[in-house]
Each structure stands twice: as C-alpha cells, then as structure tokens.
N, C-alpha and C positions, 0 to 999 in steps of 0.2 A: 250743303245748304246754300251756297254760293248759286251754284249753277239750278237748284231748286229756286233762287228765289228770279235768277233769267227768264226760267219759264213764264214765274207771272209776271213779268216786265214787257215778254213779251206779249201777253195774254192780253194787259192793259194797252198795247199800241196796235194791237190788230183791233180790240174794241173799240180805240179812237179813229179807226179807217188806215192806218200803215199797215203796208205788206212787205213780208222780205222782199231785199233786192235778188235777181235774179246774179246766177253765175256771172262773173265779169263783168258784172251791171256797178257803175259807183253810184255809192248809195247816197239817198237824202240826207238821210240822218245815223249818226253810229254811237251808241251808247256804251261807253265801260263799265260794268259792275265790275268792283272790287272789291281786294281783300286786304287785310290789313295785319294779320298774323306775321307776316315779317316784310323782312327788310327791303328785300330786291322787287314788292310789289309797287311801291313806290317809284322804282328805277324804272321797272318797264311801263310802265303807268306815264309817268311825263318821257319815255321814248317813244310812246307811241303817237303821243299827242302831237310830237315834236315831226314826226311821219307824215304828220294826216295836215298838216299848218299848210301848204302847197295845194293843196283840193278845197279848202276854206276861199277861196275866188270863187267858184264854181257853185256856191251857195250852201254847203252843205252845212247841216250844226253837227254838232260835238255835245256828247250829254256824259257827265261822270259821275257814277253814283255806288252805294256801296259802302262799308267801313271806312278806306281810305278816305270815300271822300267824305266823310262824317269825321275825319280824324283831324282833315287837310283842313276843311273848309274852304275860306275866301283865299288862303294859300292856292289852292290850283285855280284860280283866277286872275293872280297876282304871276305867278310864275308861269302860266299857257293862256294871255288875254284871251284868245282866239276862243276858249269854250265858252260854250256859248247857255249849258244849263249844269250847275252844282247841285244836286240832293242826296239827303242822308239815310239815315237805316230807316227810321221809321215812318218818312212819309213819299217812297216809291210808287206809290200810287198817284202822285200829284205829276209824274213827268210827259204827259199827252201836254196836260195844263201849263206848265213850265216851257215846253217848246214852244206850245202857240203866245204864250207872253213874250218870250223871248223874242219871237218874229215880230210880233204885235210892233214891239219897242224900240228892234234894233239896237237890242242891248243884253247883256248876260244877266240870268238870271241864279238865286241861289237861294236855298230854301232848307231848313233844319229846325225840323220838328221836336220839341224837348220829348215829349211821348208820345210812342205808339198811335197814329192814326189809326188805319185798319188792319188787321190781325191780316199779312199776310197771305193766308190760306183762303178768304174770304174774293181775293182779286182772280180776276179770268185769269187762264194759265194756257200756253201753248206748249204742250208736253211735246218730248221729242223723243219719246217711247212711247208702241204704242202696246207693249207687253210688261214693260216693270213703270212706276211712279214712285216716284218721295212726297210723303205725305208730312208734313210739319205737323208734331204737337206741342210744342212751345218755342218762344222765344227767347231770349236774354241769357242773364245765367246770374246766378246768385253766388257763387265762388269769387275766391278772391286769391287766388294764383299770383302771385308776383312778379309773373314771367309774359300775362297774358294780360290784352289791351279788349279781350272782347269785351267783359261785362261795361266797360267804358263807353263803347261804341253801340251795344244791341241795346242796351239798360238790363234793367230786373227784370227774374223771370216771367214771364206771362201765359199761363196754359190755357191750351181751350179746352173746351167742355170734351167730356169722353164722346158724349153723344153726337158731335158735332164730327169728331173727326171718324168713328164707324159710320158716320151716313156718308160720307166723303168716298171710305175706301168700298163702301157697298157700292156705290156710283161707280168707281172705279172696275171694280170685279165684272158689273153687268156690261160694261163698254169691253170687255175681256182681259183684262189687265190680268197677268197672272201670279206677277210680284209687285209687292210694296214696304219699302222701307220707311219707318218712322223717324224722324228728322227732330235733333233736339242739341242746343250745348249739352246738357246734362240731362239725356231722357230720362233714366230712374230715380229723377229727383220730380218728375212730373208729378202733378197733384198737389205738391205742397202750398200753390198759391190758394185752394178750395179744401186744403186741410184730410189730404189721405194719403197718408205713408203707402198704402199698397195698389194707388190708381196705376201704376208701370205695368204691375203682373195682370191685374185686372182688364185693363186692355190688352196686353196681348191676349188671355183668354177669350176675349170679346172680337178680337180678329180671327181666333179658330173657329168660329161660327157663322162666318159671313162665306155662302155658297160660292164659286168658284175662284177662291182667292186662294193659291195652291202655295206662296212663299212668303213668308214676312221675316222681314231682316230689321233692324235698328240700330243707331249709330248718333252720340258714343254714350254710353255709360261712365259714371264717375268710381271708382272703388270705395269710395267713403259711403256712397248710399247704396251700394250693390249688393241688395238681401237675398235669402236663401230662399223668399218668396216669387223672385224674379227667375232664378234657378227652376223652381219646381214648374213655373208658368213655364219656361222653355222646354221643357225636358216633356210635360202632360199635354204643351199644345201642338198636334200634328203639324198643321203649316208653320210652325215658326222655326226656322233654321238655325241648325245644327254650328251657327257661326258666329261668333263674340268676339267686336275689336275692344279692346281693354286699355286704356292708353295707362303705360307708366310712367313714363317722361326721366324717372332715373331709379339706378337700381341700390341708390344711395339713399339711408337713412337722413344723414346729414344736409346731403341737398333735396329731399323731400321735403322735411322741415324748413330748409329754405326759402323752397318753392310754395309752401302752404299747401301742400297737398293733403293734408287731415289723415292721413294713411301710412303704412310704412312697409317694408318690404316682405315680411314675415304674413302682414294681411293681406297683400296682394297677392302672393303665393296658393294664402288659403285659401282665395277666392280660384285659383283656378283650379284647384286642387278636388274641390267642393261640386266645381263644374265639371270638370272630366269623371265624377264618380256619378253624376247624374246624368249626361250628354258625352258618353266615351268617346263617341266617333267627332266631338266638338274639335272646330279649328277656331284656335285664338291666336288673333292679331293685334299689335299695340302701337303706341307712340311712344321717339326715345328722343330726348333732345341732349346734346352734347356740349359740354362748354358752359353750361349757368356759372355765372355768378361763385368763386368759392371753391368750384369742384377739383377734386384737388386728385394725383395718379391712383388714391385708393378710392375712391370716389367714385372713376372713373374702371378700375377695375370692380368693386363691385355688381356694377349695371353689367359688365362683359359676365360675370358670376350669374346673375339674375338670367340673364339672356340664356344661357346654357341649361341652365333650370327649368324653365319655362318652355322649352320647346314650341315656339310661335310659328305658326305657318305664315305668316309674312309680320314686317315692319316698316312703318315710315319711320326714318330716319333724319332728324334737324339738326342743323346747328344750330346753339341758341343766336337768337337776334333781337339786337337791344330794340327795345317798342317803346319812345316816348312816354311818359306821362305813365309809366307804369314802376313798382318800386324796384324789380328789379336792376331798369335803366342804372340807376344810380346808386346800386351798393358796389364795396369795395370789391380788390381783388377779382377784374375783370380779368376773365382769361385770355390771354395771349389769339392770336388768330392763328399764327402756325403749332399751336399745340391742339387748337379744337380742330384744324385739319385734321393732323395726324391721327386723333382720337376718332375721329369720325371717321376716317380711310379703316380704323379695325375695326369698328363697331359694323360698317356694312361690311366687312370682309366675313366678321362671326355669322350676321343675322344671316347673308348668303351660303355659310355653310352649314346651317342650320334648317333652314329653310328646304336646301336642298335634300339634304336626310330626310326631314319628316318627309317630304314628297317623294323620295325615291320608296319609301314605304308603301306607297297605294299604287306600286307597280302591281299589273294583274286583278285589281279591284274594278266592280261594276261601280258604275256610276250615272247618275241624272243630269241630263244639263239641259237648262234653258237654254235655246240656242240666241244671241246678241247679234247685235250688228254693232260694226266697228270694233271690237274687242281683240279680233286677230290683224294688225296691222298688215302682216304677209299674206293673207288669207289667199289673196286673189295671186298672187306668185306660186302659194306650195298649192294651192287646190286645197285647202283645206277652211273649215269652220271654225269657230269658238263660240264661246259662253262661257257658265257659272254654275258649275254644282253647287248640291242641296247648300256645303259648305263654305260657300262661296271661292272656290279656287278654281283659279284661270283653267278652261280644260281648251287645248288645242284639237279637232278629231279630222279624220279624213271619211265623209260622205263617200260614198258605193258609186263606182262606174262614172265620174266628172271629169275627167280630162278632156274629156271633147265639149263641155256645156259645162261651164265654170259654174257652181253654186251662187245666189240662190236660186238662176233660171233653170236650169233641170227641171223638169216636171218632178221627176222624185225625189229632188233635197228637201229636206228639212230647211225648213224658214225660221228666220228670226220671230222669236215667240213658240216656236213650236219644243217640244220636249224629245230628248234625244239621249239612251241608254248606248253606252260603249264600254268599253274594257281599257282600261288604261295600260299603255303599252310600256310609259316609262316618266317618270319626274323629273323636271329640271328646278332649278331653284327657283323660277318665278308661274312657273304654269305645269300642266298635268298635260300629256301627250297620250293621243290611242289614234294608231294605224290600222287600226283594222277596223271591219265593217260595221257599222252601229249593230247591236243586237237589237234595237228597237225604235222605231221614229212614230212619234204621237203628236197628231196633228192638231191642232188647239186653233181656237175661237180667234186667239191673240195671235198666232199664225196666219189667220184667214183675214184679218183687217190691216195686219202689213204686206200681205199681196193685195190688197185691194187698193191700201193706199199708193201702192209701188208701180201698180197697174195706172194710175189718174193719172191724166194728161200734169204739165209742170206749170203753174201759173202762170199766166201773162202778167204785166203789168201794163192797169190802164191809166189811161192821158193823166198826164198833172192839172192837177187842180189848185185854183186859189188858195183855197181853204187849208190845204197840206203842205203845198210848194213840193209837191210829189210826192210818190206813192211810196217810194224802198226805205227798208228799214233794217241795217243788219245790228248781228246781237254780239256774231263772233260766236254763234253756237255751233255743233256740228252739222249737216242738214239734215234731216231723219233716212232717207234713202241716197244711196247713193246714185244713182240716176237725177 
C-alpha cells in the first residue's frame, strides 16, 4: 500500500511539472513516504535525513510524508530543522502546494489533515509496472488490534464505490495490464461503510468480467470477516488466483485475545481448511509476529504447532515492536529481547523448513508465469528470468539459447509482461526453479508496451526554471527498466 500510494505522489509531482532526476543527477527535491508499523522505520527515517543535511547548501528540499510522518509530526522538524515539508496520511495530495510554500517562505512547512482529503485512488499515478497494478479499494481500518498503530494513523475505514474501482481496473486492462491486485487493511471487510456484508465476493466476481484482465490477486484479508462467500467468489472466478495471504500473527489463543484478534486458532485453521477443499492447488501465506506482550514458551510453542499445520507456502516473519500510543506499548510483562531473538531464529528456521517441503512438492509440475522485472536479483549473472505463478510463488526459469544475448534483448525471450509455461525442475525454500526449455512463451499486449517503453529514448532534463527551482524529483522508487 506504501509503495501504491509512491505511485500517486509521484503521479501528483509529474502533474505539477517535476520529472525524475536522471541517473547520478542530484536531485531537486527527495520525498520519504513512510511507514510506521515498526520500530527501525524511524531509525532509518532520521538516518537518512541525517545523510542528505550535506546537499541542503546546494538547495535542494526534503519532503516527509506517510504514517511516520503523521505519527512524528512537528517532531521531525524539531529533530532534522533542515526538512523542509511534513505531511500526513490523508492530505498527500497537498505536497506540489507544500514545496512551492515552503520556497515561497523560506521556511518549513507542515500540514495534517484530521480527514481524508481526497480518496487516494482519485490522484494521477506514475505506475512502475506496465503489466501488473495495485488498485486500492479502501482506506483505514476499523479493527482495533493492540499491537497495531495503523487505524491511528490512516483513520476509519473509507470504501469507494464498486463501481468506481471496476471502471479503474477496465482502464487498466485496455492500457494492457494483465494483473491487478486489490489494495485494503482489511479488504473483506470492504462494503461495510455502504452496508454490504458480501461487496468482497461481489467484486471480485465483477473483476472476472472485465475483458483482458487474466489475474487478480488481493491483500490482506482479516479471518474474523473471511466468509465462505469470498471462498466460492475465488474458487467460480477464473482470473482470480489461486493465492491467499492470511495473516495470523500468533498461533496462541491466549495471545490472540490479547492481541484483539476476534478469531482464535481452531477458526483459522477452518478457514484454511474450507479453502484448500475449494481451491486445492491454493498457496497460503501469513503473518507471524514474535515476542507480543505476555507470550509465554507455550505460547510461543503453539504458533511453531500452528505453523506445522498449516502448511504455508511462505511467511513474514516480526518481531513484535512497541508502537507508541498503542495499548499494547504499555501492558505488562514485556518480553525480554534475547528471548524474542531466539524465538524468532526457530520460527524462520520451521517456516524455512516448511516452505521448502511444500515447494519441493511442485518438482516436475507445469506451470504459468508472468514474466517480472527485477524479481530475479541474479537474473542477469545466471542468464535466467523470473516471475509469479498463477499462485503467486517466485519461479526462477532459464529462456532457450541466451548465453550470448542476455534476456530481455534476444529477439526470442519472453518479456516482462509476457506469459511463460515451464516445468519446474526443482523447489527451494523461497522460489520454484525450471531448467529447462519453456514449453510455451505467449506474447501479450503488456509485453508489447514494455518493449516499447524500454525501446524510448531516456528523458532529458530541461533547464530550471523559476517556478520549480528545477526540474528532478526522486522517490527512491525502482526505475521501471533497467536501461
């Protein structure tokens, strides 16, 4: 959601006349969006600032925005003078207007909207895909978790209209987009602010209808509202994949209840239980956090119980981390730090060996991938591709005949965007491996507009202007092509 809402930050400063700064170019202006779910976002947050104080002669602003800075406030102004614009969650669309005040004045500017200006979705967006998007259908969250600072930060929820976001992703499909994930703290609680238990299932059935939109994925789901109507909407609607992350957060009754999670281990279970008899070939993925408040060795053996049950094809893994102004900051019986290490060193040691089983299972299985860019960090060292089956798991593959014409320049590789059937050679704990020759490469619309884009010359930038005090604008995002 973080990095969806960059997009329209950046969307809003190319509408204001900023353009990225070029490679090695220092930039006019450099924006943080932030995150404020834990601890060390903070730390990096005034280390970078701390970085960038040295190039502050040179004119450049400083803009922070985001939960942190909705958390911090006039705090990061107090602790880095040097920035130069503060804004908060809900009025991201005010920071073109904020810089140009802020130059105006010669002076820092800070700005914290109590509610929701404009529904995010509504502002320009410079996507950095030009074959999958995040489509937001709400804001905020209505839970009240003990352990989590968002509903403080985003407010209550706010859904937009069904109709508002299928004209979005229609938009999306005809530009060729071939995946779209739905963006929400708690997506299947969507509709409750216009009063429909079943607007979740209802739209995704309303995305299986929208012509060339071949994957829809969504992220996350709550288990307290996760109905067997949202099950059958996955399982009857063709594009929507075969992949549910499911956060459990502990596999402890006891620290469930502490955590307010409305849910408890036996219903989480059923819920996967309910999913794998409708969606067999479903891969479920969760959140675990380690250390709450309380948790005590059975506690913590449990969740490692849970974990083993569950069979997840991947997990994020937390330690918990105290969040201000939230209650569980201050209940007793904080756990030690070298014991949530240690808990934490088993817990990724199980999910790794867990992870790696179910994957070594889909040795010799055909499989679909969208092909990605940047998803294989080595890609360009082993000569090989990646992407994301149907189920969303990493697949590493090796394209036919590129050792001498690295992929994607080969006339005959498969491009990012393009669809790409292999045989999976072998599982590792965190991705799917095939050596061997794709048995199929299907060349898509959304393949044909990331060679087109890959092919355009690399922007210039032109002269500075009064009005802008220059033209570059970096976000800290990745660049859409590597070139």
């Amino acid at each position: 959601m973080n990095a969806h809402d960059s997009e329209r930050l950046a969307g809003v400063l190319d509408e204001a006349g900023y353009q990225p700064a070029l490679e090695g170019q220092a930039p006019d202006v450099v924006v943080f969006n932030t995150c404020a779910v834990r601890e060390n976002a903070a730390d990096r947050l005034y280390g970078n600032l701390g970085h960038l104080l040295p190039q502050k002669k040179n004119g450049m602003q400083i803009a922070v925005g985001g939960c942190l800075a909705q958390m911090e406030q006039t705090r990061i102004t107090q602790r880095a003078p040097w920035v130069d614009v503060v804004y908060g969650t809900h009025n991201m669309g005010s920071l073109p207007e904020l810089l140009e005040r802020s130059r105006v004045r010669n002076e820092a500017q800070a700005e914290f909207a109590e509610t929701l200006e404009t529904f995010p979705s509504l502002l320009p967006a410079r996507r950095q895909s030009v074959y999958a998007a995040w489509v937001a259908i709400s804001v905020g969250c209505n839970n009240t978790c003990t352990f989590c600072i968002v509903p403080s930060l985003r407010g209550k929820e706010k859904d937009r209209r069904p109709g508002d976001i299928l004209g979005e992703i229609r938009a999306l499909a005809a530009d060729g987009v071939l995946e779209v994930t739905l963006l929400g703290q708690n997506v299947n609680s969507y509709g409750a602010e216009f009063g429909d238990r079943n607007a979740f299932g209802k739209l995704l059935r309303g995305c299986g209808e929208i012509e060339g939109l071949e994957r829809v994925r969504f992220t996350s789901p709550h288990p307290r509202d996760f109905t067997d109507d949202v099950i059958d909407a996955m399982a009857e609607t063709a594009n929507v994949m075969p992949s549910l992350h499911m956060p459990l957060q502990s596999g402890s009754d006891t620290v469930l209840k502490a955590m307010r999670r409305a849910y408890r281990r036996d219903r989480y279970l059923a819920i996967l239980d309910r999913v794998r008899a409708s969606i067999p070939d479903a891969a479920i993925t969760t959140d675990i956090i380690v250390g709450f408040p309380g948790e005590t060795e059975q506690d913590f053996t449990d969740t490692l119980d849970l974990v083993r049950q569950a069979n997840f094809a991947g997990a994020f893994t937390f330690r918990y981390s105290i969040r201000p102004g939230t209650p569980a900051a201050t209940m007793d019986d904080q756990v030690p730090a070298a014991i949530v290490q240690e808990r934490y060193e088993r817990l990724t040691a199980l999910v790794e060996e867990t992870t790696y089983a179910e994957n070594q299972k889909l040795a010799g299985a055909t499989v679909e991938v969208l092909v990605a860019e940047g998803e294989g960090r080595k890609d360009a060292a082993t000569h090989r591709m990646s992407g994301r089956a149907r189920d969303n798991r990493l697949v590493h593959f090796t394209p036919h005949d590129l050792a001498q014409h690295p992929a994607p320049l080969h006339p005959a590789a498969p491009r990012p965007g393009d669809i790409v059937t292999v045989t999976v050679t072998r599982g590792a704990p965190h991705y799917l491996l095939s050596d061997a020759a794709p048995l199929a490469v299907r060349r898509t619309r959304a393949g044909d507009a990331w060679q087109a884009a890959a092919a355009s010359p690399a922007p210039q930038s032109p002269p500075a202007s009064p009005a802008t005090s220059g033209p570059a604008v970096l976000l800290g995002m990745p660049a859409r092509h590597p070139s």
